[in-house]
N, C-alpha and C positions, 0 to 999 in steps of 0.2 A: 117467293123470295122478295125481299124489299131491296132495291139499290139504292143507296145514297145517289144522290144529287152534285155530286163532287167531282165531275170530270176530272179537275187539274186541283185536287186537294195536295196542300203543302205537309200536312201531318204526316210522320211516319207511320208506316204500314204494319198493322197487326202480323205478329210471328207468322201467328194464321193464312192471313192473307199473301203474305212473301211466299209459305210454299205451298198454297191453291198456284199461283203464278207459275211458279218457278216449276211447280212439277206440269200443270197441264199445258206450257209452253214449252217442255221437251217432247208431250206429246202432239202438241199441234205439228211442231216441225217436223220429228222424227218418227212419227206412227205409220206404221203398226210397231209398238217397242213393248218390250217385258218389263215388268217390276224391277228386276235388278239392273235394265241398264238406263232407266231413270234414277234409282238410286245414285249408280256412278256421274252421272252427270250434273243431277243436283246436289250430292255428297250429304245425300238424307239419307240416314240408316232402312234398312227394305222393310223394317218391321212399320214404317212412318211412312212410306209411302205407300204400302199395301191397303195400311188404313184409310190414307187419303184416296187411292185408288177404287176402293169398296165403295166410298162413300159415293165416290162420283156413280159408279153403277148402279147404284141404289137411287141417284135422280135421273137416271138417263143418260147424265151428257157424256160417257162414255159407254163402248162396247168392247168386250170380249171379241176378240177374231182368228182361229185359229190358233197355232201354233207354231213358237219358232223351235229349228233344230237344236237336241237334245246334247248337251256336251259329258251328258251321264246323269242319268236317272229322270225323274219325270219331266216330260218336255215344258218350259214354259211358255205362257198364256202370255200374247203378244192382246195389246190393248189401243184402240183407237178413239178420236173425239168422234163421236154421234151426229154430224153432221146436220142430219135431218131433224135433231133436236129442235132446233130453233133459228130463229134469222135476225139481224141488223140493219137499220139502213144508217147510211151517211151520206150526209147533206154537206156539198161548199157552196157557201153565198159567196160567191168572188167577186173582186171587181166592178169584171164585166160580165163573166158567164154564171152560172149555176150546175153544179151539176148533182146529181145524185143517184148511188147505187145500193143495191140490198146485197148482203153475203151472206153463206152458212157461215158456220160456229168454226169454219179453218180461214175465214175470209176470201175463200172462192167467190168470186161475183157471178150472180144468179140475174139481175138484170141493172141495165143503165139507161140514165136519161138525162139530157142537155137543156137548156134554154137561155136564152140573153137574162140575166140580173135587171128587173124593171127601174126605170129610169126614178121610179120617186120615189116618198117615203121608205121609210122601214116597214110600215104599217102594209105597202104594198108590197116589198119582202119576204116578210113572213103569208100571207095570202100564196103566194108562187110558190115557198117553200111547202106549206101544208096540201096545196095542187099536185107537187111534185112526187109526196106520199102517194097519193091516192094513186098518180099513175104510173109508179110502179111499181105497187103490190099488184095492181092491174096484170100490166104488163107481164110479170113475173109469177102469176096466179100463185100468189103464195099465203096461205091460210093468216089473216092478221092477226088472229090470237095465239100466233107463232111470233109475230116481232116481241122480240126480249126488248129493243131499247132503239132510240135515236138519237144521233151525233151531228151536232151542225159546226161547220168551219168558218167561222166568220170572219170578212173584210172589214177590219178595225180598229182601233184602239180599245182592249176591252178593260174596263175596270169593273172587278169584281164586288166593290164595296161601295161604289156606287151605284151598282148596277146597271153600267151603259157600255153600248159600242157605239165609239163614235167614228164617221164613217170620212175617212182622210183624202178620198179621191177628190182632186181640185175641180174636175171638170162637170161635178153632181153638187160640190157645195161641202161642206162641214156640216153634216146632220147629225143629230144625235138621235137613235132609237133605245128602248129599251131593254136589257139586256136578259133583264125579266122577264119581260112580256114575250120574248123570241121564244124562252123555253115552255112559258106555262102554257102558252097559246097552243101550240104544238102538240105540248102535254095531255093539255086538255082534253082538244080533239081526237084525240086517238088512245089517251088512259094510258099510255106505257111510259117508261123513265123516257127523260131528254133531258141533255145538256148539250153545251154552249164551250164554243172557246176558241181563242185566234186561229184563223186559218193557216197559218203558216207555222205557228207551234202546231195543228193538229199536223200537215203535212210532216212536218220531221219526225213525228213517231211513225207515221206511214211508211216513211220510206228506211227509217230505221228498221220496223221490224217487215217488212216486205218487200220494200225495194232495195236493199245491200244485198251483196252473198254473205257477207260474212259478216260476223256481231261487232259491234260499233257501240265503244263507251262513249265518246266525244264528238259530237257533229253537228253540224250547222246544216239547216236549209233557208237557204235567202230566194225567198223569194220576188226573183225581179229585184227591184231597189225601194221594194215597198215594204218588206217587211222579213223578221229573221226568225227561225226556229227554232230551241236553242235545248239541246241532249245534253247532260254532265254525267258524268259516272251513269251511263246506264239511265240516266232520271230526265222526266219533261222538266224543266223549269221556267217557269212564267211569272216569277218576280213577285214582290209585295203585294200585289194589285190585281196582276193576271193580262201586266201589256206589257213585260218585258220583249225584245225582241224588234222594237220599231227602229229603223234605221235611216230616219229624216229629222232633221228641225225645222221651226218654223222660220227658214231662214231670210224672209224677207219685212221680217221685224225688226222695227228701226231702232230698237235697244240691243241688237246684236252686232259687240263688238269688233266688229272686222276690219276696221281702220281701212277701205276703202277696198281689201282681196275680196276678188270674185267667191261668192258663195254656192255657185252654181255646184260644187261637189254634195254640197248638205240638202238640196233641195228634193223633192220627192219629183223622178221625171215620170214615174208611171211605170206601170207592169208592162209597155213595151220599151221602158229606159229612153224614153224619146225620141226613137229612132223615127215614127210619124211626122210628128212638129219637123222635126229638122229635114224631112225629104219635102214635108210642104215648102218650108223657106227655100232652100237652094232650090229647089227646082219652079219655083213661083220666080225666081229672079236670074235663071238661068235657061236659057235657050240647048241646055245639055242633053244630045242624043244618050236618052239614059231607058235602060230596059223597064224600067220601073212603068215609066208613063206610056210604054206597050201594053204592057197588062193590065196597069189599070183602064186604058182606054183612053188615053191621054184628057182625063179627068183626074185632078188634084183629088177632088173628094173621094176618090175609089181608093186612095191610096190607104194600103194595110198594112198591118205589120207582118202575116203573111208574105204580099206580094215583093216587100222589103229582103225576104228573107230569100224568097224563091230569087230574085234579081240576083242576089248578092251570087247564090249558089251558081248560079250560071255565068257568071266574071266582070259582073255589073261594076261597074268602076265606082259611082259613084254609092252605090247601094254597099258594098265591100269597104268602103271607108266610114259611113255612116254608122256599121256593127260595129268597126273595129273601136274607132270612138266612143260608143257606146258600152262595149266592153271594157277598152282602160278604164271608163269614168266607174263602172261599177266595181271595175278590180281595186278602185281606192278603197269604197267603202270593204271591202272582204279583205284586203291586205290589214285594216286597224281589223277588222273583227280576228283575223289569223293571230296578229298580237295579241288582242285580248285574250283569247279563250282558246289557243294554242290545239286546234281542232284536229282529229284524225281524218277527221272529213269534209269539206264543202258539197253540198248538193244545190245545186242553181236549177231554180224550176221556177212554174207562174208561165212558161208556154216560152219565153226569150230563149228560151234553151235550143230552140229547135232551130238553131241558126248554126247549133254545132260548131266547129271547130272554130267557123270564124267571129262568133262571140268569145268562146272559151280558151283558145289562145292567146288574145289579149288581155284575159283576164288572168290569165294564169301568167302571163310573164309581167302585168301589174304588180302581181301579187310576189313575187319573185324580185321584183324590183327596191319594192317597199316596206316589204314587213322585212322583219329581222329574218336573219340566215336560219336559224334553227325552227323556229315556228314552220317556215317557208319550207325548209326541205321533209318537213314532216306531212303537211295537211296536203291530202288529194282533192283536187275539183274535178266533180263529174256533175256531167246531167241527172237530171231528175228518171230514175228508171220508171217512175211510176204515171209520168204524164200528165195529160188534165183530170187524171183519176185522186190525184196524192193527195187530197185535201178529202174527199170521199172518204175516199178506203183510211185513211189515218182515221177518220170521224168514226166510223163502222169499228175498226180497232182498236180505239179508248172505249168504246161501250163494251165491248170484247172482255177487253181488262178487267174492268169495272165487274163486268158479271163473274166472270172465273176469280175475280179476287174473295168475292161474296158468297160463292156458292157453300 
């Protein structure tokens, strides 16, 4: 079977391909299911899915499994995804971390592996990322001429028709790597499909079809205040180029009209939203019995956004004002994205999340404050269900697509 190369292609989808999807994504969710109550869900006549169903048997990626109960006359053949068929992995180059995990063909994860995002090039990047294959198929002793495909979530601005990510963290520099070279290189080494594509778009399909319970046309995943996900009708969209979704300017460019208003709401403060920078400052100029400088060891440097987060949760005064700031400032940017794109969902991930209520409370009553009445009472913000996996498991689940679109 050949994949296209197209993670986030814009072209509308062959008849074809709409119900490869639409039929073997009633049976990822819902198998073991019969013919006809796929039929009723994707409102494919049974004589059209049966065929589609044969054919999947005929390559494996489905099995036959028993039967369900008979409501008169021959009992029917309940049919499940093949599991064992084949495997995925998904790659996030984030940030700061890395992570990467492999899943069967229902995105079960079979195994997972972490490490820090190395401080230099791209060129060092991609070396980490292609290490991180090796271990773990390792790890996962999983036959490699089973990997159907590999998905990386990248940290960046991506432009498709350029072919670059460029890489917006202030505290590494503006580097531009290849956007090319991430896939072919990877490609190469291992012979099977890969692609590429924003980490925080891949996240929102992650958690789209993994982390909700229930099916979501319209949603956002912001991650942090670095970057946004962005679902329409059921579809990833990533703009002319494939960098829709960034949610900063360059706002300390002296051609940007501001007549003298603080710009600090446009600015990128980073996937912990700043809450580090600003416990350094007040507490480098304040004598504050603050729980913060117990845990780190009353060393400024030890300070994390972690230990930020642990303070806060134990009724740290000043740690508890720092999130809560931190979330109004982020609930500006999500109150204009609630306007724009009038969303069923917000999901806030990128690890800020895990400050719980006392991020998302401010965020949510920013967001109530400032976006119009009706956007506002419509769009839910939750955390991210899928954790420092969501950029992974999203990556594992466009190759997913990609393949069941194709089969």
């Amino acid at each position: 079977m050949v994949v296209r190369q197209t993670l986030f292609r814009d072209q509308v989808l062959s008849d074809r391909e709409r119900k490869n999807l639409a039929i073997l994504d009633v049976i990822r969710k819902s198998g073991p299911v019969t013919r006809t109550e796929i039929s009723k869900v994707t409102k494919l006549n049974i004589v059209t899915v049966s065929n589609y169903v044969n054919n999947y048997i005929d390559k494996n990626l489905i099995i036959e499994k028993g039967f369900d109960v008979s409501t008169g006359g021959r009992k029917p053949t309940l049919v499940e995804l093949n599991a064992k068929m084949g495997n995925v992995i998904g790659i996030d180059i984030g940030p700061v971390n890395m992570v990467a995990v492999i899943t069967d063909l229902t995105n079960t994860v079979i195994g997972k592996t972490k490490r820090l995002r190395p401080d230099g090039p791209m060129s060092e990047v991609i070396t980490s990322s292609i290490e991180m294959v090796y271990e773990i198929m390792e790890k996962s002793k999983v036959d490699k001429n089973k990997i159907k495909g590999v998905g990386l979530g990248v940290s960046g601005v991506i432009d498709s028709i350029a072919g670059t990510v460029r890489d917006t963290d202030l505290t590494r520099g503006r580097t531009t790597g290849s956007y090319t070279s991430v896939k072919s290189l990877v490609q190469k080494e291992f012979n099977i499909p890969t692609f590429v594509g924003n980490d925080a778009t891949v996240a929102a399909f992650g958690e789209k079809r993994l982390g909700l319970e229930q099916e979501i046309d319209d949603m956002l995943y912001v991650y942090s205040d670095v970057g946004c996900g962005i679902i329409i009708k059921g579809e990833i969209y990533c703009g002319a180029g494939g960098s829709a979704g960034e949610m900063q300017l360059t706002a300390d460019n002296p051609e940007l009209p501001l007549q003298g208003k603080d710009p600090s709401y446009l600015r990128p403060w980073g996937v912990d939203l700043g809450i580090t920078q600003e416990a350094h400052q007040i507490l480098s100029k304040e004598k504050a019995d603050s729980k913060i400088m117990d845990l780190a060891g009353d060393d400024l440097d030890n300070i994390t956004p972690d230990i930020i987060i642990e303070a806060a949760k134990a009724k740290d005064k000043i740690a508890m004002e720092i999130i809560e700031r931190a979330g109004a400032n982020l609930g500006i940017r999500i109150a204009y994205l609630v306007n724009l794109f009038n969303p069923e969902v917000v999901v806030i991930g990128g690890g800020i999340e895990q400050a719980g209520e006392l991020l998302l409370g401010p965020v949510r009553k920013t967001v109530r404050n400032l976006a119009f009445e009706e956007p506002a009472n419509t769009v839910k913000i939750v955390p991210s269900r899928l954790g420092d996996s969501a950029v992974a498991l999203g990556a594992a689940a466009l190759v997913l697509r990609e393949i069941f679109a194709q089969i």
